[in-house]
C-alpha positions in Angstrom: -9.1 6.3 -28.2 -10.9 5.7 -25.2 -7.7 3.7 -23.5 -6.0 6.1 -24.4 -7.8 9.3 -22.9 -7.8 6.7 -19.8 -4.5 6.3 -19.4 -4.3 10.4 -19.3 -6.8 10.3 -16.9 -4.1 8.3 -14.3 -1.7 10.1 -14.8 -3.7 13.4 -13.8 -5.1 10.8 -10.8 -1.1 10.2 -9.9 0.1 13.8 -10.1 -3.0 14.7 -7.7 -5.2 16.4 -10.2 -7.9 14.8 -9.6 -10.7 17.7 -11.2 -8.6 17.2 -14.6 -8.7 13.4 -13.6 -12.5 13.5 -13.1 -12.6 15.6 -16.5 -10.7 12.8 -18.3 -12.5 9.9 -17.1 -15.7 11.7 -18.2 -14.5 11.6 -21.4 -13.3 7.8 -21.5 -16.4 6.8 -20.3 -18.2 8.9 -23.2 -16.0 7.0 -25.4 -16.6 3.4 -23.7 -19.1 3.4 -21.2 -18.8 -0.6 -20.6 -16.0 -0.5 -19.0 -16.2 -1.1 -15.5 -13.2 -0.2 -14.3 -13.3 3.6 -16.1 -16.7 3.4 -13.4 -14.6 2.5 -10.9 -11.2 4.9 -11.0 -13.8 7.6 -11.4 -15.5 6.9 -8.3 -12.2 6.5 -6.6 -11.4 9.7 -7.6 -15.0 11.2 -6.6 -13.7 9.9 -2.9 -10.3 11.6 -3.3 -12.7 15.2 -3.7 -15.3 13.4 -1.3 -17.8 13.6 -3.7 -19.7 10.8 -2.3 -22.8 10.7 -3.8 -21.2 10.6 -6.9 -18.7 7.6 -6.4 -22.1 5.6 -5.0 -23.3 6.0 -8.2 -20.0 5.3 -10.2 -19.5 2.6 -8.2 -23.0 0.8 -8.8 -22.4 1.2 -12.1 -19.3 -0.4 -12.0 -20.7 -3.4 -10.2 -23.5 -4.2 -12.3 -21.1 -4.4 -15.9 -18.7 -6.5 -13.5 -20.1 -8.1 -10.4 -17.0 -10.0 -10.0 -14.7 -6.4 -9.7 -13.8 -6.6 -5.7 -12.4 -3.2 -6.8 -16.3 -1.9 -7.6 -17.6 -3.2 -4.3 -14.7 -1.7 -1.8 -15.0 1.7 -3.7 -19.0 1.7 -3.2 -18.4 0.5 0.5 -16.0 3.5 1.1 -18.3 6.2 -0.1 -20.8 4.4 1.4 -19.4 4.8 5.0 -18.6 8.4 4.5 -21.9 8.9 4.0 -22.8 7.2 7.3 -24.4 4.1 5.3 -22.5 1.9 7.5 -25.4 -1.2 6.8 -24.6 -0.8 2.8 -20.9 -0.2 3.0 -20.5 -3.4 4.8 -22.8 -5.2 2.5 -20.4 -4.2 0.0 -17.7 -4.7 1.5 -18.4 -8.3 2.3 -19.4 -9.0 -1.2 -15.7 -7.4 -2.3 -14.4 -10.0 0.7 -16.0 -13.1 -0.6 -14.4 -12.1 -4.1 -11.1 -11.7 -3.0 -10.3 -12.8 0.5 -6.7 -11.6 -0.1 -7.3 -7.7 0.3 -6.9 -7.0 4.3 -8.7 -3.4 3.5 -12.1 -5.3 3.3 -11.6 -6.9 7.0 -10.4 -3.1 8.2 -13.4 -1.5 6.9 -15.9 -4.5 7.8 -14.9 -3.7 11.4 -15.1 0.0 11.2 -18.7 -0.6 10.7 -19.4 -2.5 12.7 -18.2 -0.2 15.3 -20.5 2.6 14.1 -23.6 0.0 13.9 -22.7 -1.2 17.4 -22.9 2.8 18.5 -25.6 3.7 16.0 -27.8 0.5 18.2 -26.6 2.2 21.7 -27.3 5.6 20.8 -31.2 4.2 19.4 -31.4 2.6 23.0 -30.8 5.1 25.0 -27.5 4.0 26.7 -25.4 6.5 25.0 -25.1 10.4 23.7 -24.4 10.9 20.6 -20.7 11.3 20.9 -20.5 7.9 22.2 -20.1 8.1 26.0 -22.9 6.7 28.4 -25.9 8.8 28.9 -26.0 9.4 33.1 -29.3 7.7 34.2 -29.8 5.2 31.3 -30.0 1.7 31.8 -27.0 -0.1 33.5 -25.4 3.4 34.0 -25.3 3.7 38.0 -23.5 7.1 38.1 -25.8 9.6 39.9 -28.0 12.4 38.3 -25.6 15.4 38.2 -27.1 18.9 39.4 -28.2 21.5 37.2 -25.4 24.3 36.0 -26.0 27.4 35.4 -23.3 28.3 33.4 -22.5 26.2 30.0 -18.9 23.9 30.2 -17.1 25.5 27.5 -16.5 22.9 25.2 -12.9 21.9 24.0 -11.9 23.0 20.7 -11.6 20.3 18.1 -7.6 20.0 17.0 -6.6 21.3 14.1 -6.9 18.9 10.6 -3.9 17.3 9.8 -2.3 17.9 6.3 -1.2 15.3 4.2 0.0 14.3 1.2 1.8 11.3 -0.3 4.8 11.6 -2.5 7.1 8.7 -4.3 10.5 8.2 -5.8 12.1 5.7 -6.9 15.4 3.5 -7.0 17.2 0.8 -9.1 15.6 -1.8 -6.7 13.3 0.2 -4.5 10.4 2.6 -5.0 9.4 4.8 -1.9 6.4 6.5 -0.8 6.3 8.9 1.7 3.3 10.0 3.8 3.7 13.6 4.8 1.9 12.9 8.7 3.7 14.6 11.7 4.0 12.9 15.4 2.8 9.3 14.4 3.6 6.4 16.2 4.2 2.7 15.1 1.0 1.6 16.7 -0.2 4.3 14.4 0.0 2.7 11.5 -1.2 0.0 10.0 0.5 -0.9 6.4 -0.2 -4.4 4.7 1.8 -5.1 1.3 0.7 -7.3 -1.3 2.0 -8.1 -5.1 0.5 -4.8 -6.9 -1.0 -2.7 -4.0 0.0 -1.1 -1.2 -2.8 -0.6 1.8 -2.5 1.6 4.9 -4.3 3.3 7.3 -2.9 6.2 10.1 -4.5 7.1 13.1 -4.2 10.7 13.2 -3.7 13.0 16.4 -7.2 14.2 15.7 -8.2 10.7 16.2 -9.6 10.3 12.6 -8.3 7.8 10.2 -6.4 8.4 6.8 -6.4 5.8 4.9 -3.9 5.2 1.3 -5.1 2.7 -1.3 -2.8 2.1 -4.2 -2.9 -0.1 -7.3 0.5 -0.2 -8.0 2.1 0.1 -11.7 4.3 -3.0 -11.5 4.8 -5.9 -9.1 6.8 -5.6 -6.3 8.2 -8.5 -3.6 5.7 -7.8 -0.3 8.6 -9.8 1.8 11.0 -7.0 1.2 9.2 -4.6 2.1 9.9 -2.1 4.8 8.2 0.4 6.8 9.8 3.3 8.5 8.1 6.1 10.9 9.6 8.8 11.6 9.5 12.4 13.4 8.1 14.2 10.2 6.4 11.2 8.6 6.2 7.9 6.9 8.3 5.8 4.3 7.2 2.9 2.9 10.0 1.2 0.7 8.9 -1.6 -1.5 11.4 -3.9 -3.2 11.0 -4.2 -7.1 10.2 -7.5 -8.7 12.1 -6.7 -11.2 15.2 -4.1 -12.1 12.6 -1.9 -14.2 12.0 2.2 -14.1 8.5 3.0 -12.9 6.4 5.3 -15.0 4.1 6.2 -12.5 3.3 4.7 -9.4 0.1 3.3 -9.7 -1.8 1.0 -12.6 -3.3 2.7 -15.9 -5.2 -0.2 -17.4 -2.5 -0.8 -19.9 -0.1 -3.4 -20.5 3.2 -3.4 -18.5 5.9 -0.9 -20.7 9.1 -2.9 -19.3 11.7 -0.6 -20.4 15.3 -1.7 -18.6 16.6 0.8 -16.0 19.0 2.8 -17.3 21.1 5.3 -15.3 18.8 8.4 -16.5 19.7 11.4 -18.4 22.2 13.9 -17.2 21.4 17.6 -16.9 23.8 20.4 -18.0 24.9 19.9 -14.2 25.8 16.6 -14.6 23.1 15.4 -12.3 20.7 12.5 -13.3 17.6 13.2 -14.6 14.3 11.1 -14.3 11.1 11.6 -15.6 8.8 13.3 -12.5 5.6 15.4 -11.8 6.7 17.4 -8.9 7.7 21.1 -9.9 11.3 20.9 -8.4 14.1 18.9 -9.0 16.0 16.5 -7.1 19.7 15.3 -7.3 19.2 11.5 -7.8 22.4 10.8 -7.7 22.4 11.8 -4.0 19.1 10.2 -3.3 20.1 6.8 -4.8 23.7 6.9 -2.9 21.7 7.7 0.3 19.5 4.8 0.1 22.3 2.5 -1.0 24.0 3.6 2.3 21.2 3.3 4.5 20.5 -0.4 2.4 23.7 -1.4 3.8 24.0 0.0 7.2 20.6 -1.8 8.1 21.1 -3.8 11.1 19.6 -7.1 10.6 19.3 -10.2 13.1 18.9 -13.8 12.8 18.4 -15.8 9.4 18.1 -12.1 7.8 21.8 -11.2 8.8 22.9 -15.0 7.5 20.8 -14.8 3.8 22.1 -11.2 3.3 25.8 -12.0 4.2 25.0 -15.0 1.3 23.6 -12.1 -1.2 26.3 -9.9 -0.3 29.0 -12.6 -1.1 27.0 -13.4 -4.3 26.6 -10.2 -5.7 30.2 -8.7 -5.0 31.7 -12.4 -6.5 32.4 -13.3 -10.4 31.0 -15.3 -12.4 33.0 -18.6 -11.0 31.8 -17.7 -7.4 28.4 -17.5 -8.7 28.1 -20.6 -10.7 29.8 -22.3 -7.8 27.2 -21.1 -5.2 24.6 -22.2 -6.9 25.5 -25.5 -8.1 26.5 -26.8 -4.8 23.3 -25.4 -3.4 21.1 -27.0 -6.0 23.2 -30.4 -5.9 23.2 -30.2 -2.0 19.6 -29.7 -1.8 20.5 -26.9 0.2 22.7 -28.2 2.6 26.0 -27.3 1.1 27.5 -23.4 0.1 31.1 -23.3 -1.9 32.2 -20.4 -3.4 35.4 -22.5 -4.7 34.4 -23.5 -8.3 37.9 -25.5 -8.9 36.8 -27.5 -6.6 32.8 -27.7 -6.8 33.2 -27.8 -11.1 35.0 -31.5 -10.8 32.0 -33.6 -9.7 28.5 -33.7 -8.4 28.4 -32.6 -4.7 27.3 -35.0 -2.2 24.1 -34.1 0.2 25.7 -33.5 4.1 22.9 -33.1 6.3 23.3 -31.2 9.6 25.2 -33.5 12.6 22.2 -35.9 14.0 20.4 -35.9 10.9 20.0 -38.0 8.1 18.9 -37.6 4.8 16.0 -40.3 3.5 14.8 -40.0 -0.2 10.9 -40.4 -0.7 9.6 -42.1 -3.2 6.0 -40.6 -4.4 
């Protein structure tokens, strides 16, 4: 019962609803409250609301039934610098770092405080204001005294927050999320892939940091992934691991459902159909044949070009061209490619090493 009210609870948690989410997880963790990592998704969703009080506390909770959870310690380290606890959050978020050295967010936020410790010890000495510029007059400052005003500088007026919002869809191979973050660079952002989550962090105009943290549903392959800024905002296309459809976009707790992709359900329209939250619908068709366009009008350079002429000629070949690719590759050790299997299916194929090279077998 209580996995199962959990599992409700992401989904709210995916679709943005994070109050009903909060509501749900409440409820899980009346039903099971040893469950660390009901603590945990609660407290992430506290910092979605920026509740952060609250998450602390989820979060401590979390890391006291499961010290080892890396997941407990960055989520108490996060509130914990929102709160301006910058010596706590990086005490967590060192502990999260020695657990799993893997997760680039815990170096990212591990030098965000430092940089607020480094000003919080200026500020306590005297050598800077507040906002972080050098005090006139303090120690190693040698600007001059400035003369009194009589009239106040008008200060500037702070820009305007930033809206944003993530959405995803999803392809055969791909699944893409978009950031909805206007007038970004690329030195703006910061994106680091990994097998089942997805890290990034944009610099907004205003100068502060949004930051997306996903657990993804399903693995995907971090090699293949690709990020694109543009005008209006940012896509971040991750390659499947496998041909599967996506339920939602980030992990529930439950075990993998690996139903087969299958070309959807069609709409009196004839359009294709796929299971969504958003409150409009979208013509699939269209998005998947623009995305297979764009997949094959990439520009690529170098060994890329080379391995996806190879995939290209592998995928649009039968089952002759296939075998024959492969078996001259494997029997080669890689240094032959036939795609002629009359000729590769009559005997073993010989090893021919590049011109001034020579092959040597080692014995182990």
């Amino acid at each position: 019962m209580a996995a199962e009210v959990f599992g409700q609870a992401n989904e709210a948690f995916v679709d943005e609803n994070y109050e009903k989410a909060v509501e749900l997880y409440t409820k899980a963790i009346e039903l099971d409250g040893e469950k660390s990592e009901y603590f945990t998704k609660r407290a992430q969703t506290y910092i979605k609301l920026e509740q952060y009080m609250d998450a602390v506390t989820d979060a401590t909770k979390a890391v006291e039934l499961e010290p080892s959870s890396s997941k407990a310690h960055l989520r108490k380290g996060v509130a914990s610098f929102y709160l301006d606890e910058f010596e706590s959050a990086r005490e967590s978020f060192v502990k999260g770092q020695e657990l799993d050295s893997s997760e680039p967010l815990f170096v990212r936020w591990i030098r965000k405080c430092d940089a607020n410790l480094n000003l919080e010890e200026k500020e306590e000495s005297g050598t800077v204001a507040e906002d972080g510029k050098p005090l006139v007059g303090a120690a190693g400052d040698s600007s001059p005294a400035p003369q009194p005003v009589n009239q106040p500088q008008p200060q500037a007026a702070a820009p305007p927050p930033v809206s944003k919002r993530h959405d995803w869809y999803q392809t055969e191979t791909h699944v893409i999320v978009t950031v909805m973050i206007k007038g970004l660079k690329k030195e703006d952002v910061q994106v680091d892939y990994d097998t089942t989550t997805l890290s990034a962090v944009f610099k907004q105009p205003s100068g502060a940091d949004y930051v997306l943290d996903l657990d993804l549903a399903h693995p995907i392959v971090k090699e293949q992934c690709i990020t694109k800024v543009l005008s209006t905002k940012v896509e971040m296309k991750m390659k499947k691991s496998e041909g599967i459809r996506w339920q939602c976009l980030e992990g529930d707790g439950r075990p993998y459902q690996y139903a087969q992709w299958t070309s959807g359900n069609e709409g009196a329209s004839g359009v294709t159909q796929y299971p969504s939250s958003s409150h409009f619908k979208r013509d699939w068709n269209k998005i998947v044949a623009d995305v297979n366009k764009e997949e094959k009008e990439e520009k690529t350079e170098g060994d890329a070009a080379l391995n996806q002429f190879f995939q290209q000629i592998y995928s649009d070949g039968n089952e002759e061209v296939r075998k024959a690719m492969n078996k001259s590759f494997v029997e080669s050790g890689g240094t032959v490619l036939s795609t002629n299997w009359k000729d590769i299916g009559k005997e073993k194929v010989d090893m021919k090493p590049p011109d001034g090279m020579e092959f040597k077998k080692w014995e182990i």
